[in-house]
N, C-alpha and C positions, 0 to 999 in steps of 0.2 A: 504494500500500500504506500502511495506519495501520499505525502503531505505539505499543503502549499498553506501559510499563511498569508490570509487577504485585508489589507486595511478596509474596514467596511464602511468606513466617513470620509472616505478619501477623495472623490467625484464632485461634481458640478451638481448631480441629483443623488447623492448618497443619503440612506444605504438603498433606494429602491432595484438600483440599477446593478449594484454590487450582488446585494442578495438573488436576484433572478439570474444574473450570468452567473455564479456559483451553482445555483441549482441544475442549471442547465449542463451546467460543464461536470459534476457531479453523475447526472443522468447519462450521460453521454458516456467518459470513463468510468468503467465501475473498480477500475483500482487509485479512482484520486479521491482524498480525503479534503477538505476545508475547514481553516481554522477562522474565522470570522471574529474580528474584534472590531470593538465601538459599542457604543451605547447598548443595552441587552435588550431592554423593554423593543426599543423601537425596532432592532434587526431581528427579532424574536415575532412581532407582527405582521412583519414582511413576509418570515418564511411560513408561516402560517398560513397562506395563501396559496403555497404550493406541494405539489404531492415527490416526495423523494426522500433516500434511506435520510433516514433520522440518526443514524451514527455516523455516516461522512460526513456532516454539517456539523462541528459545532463553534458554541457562540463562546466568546473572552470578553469581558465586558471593561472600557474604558471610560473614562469620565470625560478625558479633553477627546479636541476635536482639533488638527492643525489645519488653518485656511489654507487657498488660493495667497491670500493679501498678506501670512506670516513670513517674516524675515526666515534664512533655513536658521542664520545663527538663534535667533530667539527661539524658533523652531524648537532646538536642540538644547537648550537651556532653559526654557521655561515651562513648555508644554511635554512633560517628560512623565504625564499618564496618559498623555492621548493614544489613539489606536496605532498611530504608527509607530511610533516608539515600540508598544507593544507585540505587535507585527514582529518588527524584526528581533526580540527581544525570543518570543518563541523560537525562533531558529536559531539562534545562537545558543539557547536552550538544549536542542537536539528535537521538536517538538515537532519541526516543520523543515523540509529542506531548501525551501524556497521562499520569500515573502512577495505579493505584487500592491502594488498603489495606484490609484489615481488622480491622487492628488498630485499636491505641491513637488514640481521635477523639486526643486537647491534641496528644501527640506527631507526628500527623500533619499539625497543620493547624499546629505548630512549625517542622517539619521542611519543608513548603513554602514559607514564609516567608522560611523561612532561605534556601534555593538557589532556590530562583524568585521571592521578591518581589509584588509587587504590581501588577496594571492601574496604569498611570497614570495620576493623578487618584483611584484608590481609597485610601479613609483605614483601613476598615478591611471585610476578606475576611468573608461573610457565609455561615454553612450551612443547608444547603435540602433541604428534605426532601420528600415525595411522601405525603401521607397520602390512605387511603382516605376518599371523600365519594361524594354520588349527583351528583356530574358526572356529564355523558355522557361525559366523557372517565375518568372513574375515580377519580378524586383529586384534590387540593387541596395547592399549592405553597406551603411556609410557612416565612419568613425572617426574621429567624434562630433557629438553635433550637440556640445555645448557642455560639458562637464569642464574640460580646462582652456580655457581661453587662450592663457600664452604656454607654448611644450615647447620640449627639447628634442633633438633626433633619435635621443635613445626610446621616446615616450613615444614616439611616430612608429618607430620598430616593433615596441609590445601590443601597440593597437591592432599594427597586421596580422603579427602572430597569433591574436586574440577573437580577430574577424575572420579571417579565414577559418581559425578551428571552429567557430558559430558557421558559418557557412557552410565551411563541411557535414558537421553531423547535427545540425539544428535545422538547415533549408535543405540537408541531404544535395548537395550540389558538387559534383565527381571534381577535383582537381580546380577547384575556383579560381578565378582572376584575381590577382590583387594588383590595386593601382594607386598612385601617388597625385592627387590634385595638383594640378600646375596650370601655368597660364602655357602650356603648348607641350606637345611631346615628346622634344627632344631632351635627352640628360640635361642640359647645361642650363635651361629653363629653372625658371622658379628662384627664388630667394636663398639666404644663406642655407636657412633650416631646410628648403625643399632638397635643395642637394648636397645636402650632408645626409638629409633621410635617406637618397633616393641610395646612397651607397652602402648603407647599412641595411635598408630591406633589402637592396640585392643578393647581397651574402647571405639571408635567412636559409635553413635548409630544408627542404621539403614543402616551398612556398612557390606556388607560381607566380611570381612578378612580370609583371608584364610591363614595369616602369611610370612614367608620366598619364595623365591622363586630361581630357579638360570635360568643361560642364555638359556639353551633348553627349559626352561617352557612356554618363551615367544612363538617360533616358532608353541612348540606341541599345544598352544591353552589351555593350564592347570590355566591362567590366564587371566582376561578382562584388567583390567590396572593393571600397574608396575609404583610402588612409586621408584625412586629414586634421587639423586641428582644430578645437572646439569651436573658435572665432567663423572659421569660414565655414565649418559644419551646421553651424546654426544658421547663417546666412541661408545656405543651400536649401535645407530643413523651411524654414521661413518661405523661402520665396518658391520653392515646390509647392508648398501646401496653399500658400495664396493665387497660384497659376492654376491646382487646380478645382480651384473657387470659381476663378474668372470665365473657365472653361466652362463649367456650370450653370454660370449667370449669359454666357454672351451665345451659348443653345437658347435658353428662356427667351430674352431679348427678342430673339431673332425669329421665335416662336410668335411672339406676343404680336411682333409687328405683321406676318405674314397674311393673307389674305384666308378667309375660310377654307375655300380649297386646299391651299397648300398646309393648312391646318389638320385638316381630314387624312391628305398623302401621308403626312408626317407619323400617321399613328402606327404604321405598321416596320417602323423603325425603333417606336419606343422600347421592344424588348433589347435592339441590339446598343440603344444609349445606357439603357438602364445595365445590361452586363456592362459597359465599357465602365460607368460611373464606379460598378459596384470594385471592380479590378482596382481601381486608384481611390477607394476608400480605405482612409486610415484604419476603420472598424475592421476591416476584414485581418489587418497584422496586429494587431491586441497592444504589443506592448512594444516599447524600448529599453533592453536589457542594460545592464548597467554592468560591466564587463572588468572584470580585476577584482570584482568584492570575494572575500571569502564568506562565501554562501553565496546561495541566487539573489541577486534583487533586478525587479522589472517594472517600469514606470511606463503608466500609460496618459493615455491623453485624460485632460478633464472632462472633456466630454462624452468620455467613451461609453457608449450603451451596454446593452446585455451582450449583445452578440461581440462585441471589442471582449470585455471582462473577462467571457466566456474561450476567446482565440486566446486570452494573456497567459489565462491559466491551463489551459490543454498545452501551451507552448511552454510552460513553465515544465509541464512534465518530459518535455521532450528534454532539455536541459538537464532535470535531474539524472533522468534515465542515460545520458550519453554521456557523465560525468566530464562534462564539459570544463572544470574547475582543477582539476588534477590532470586533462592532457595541458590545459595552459601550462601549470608548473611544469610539466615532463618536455615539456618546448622552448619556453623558456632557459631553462639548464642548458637541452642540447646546443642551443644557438648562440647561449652564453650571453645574452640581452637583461641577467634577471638583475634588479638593483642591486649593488655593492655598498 
């Protein structure tokens, strides 16, 4: 049996959304368990509502509650009974092997820091995200996308090492790309830190680098994961998600303005926008793992519904199960990249 602890206050609509993607994901695997913490009365209502075993749910009851709008340091100094504190607090426990959130990213990637630490040999914990691309596999693995703003070349090297092994036995993806964000593909491209990286991923061993990479590489699928640094990963992150907003909005638009007729033709295209839409929804990838912590932790969107919650934590178990946390260290060593 897995055991995932779920922050259940952690969400834009928590716990409604927590507790139903739990059940769901529960119902679905019959070997994952859920530890559910926050408030008892009120996640205890929730699940009252629905029909599933009564011994893989259960509830940890916390008093606080960390917003959207808390600082992570206050986070992590003040609100030290809230659920998520709790959350990871079980796994490092031995309770749970996993914790997932929806809430507050700093706060949470604080708060595992704080009670679970670091891989050994990890300098600093990297997040990772799943963006849509025309892989065959779907998407595009790209680190980091905001955990540390300013890194060194050595911290560029653990990230690959780190995305790649997520790529391998997490998206199951045979002998993955890894590639180096730059402003153009040649070696000599890119800034001090880009090519100082680029020569230490190269030496990785058992890594396929395929070198430099720029922003279309990600979409066309030309690359598995994209090493780069928190600053321009969040950039990326950011303006993916608002393009495909726009995307969204300028179909409508274009809907709204056309004439009845061509209103009427349009409908029998709705099922192939609605699969396109459904491909490049966040919900469908659940979470953003948080990569170098010793133990699981995965951060997802605030707005993530049942079915996000529910992808976070069936993904959680793919992680536990592929002990993804002990090939890092055993990669680490061999490549000789772990911190000194």
């Amino acid at each position: 049996m897995v055991a995932i602890a779920l922050d259940g206050m952690g969400g834009d609509k928590a716990p409604v959304e927590e507790v139903a993607g739990a059940v769901e994901a529960v119902n679905q695997n019959p070997n994952l368990k859920i530890l559910l913490t926050g408030r008892q009365k009120v996640i205890r209502n929730e699940l009252a509502k629905y029909k599933y075993d009564f011994e893989r749910i259960e509830v940890y009851h916390a008093e606080e509650r960390i917003t959207m709008h808390d600082p992570p340091a206050m986070a992590v100094r003040r609100k030290k009974k809230s659920s998520l504190h709790l959350a990871n607090q079980l796994v490092k426990a031995g309770k749970a092997q996993a914790v997932f959130t929806a809430g507050n990213t700093g706060a949470a990637m604080a708060v595992s820091l704080l009670h679970l630490g670091r891989i050994p040999g990890i300098i600093r914990p990297a997040l990772l995200i799943n963006f849509p691309s025309l892989n065959p596999h779907g998407s595009t693995s790209i680190l980091d996308v905001g955990a540390n703003v300013d890194t060194k070349p050595k911290m560029l090297t653990q990230f690959a090492v780190m995305g790649e092994l997520y790529c391998r036995y997490v998206m199951k993806v045979n002998r993955p790309r890894v590639g180096l964000i730059s402003v153009g593909r040649e070696e000599s491209k890119g800034n001090e830190l880009i090519r100082q990286s680029w020569k230490l991923i190269a030496g990785l061993k058992n890594i396929k680098f395929i070198g430099n990479v720029e922003g279309q590489d990600i979409l066309e699928g030309r690359v598995d994961v994209v090493i780069c640094d928190g600053f321009v990963g969040n950039v990326l992150l950011k303006f993916g998600e608002g393009s495909i907003r726009l995307f969204g909005e300028l179909i409508k638009q274009q809907v709204m303005a056309s004439g009845w007729l061509t209103k009427i033709s349009l409908g029998m295209f709705v099922p192939i926008l609605r699969a396109i839409y459904r491909r490049m929804d966040y919900q469908e990838y659940g979470s953003a793992p948080l990569l170098g912590i010793n133990g699981i932790s995965t951060i997802g969107h605030g707005k993530s519904n049942r079915r996000a919650i529910k992808s976070a934590l069936l993904q959680g178990v793919k992680f536990i199960e592929e002990h993804i946390n002990s090939k890092i260290e055993a990669a680490l060593k061999e490549n000789r990249v772990a911190e000194r």
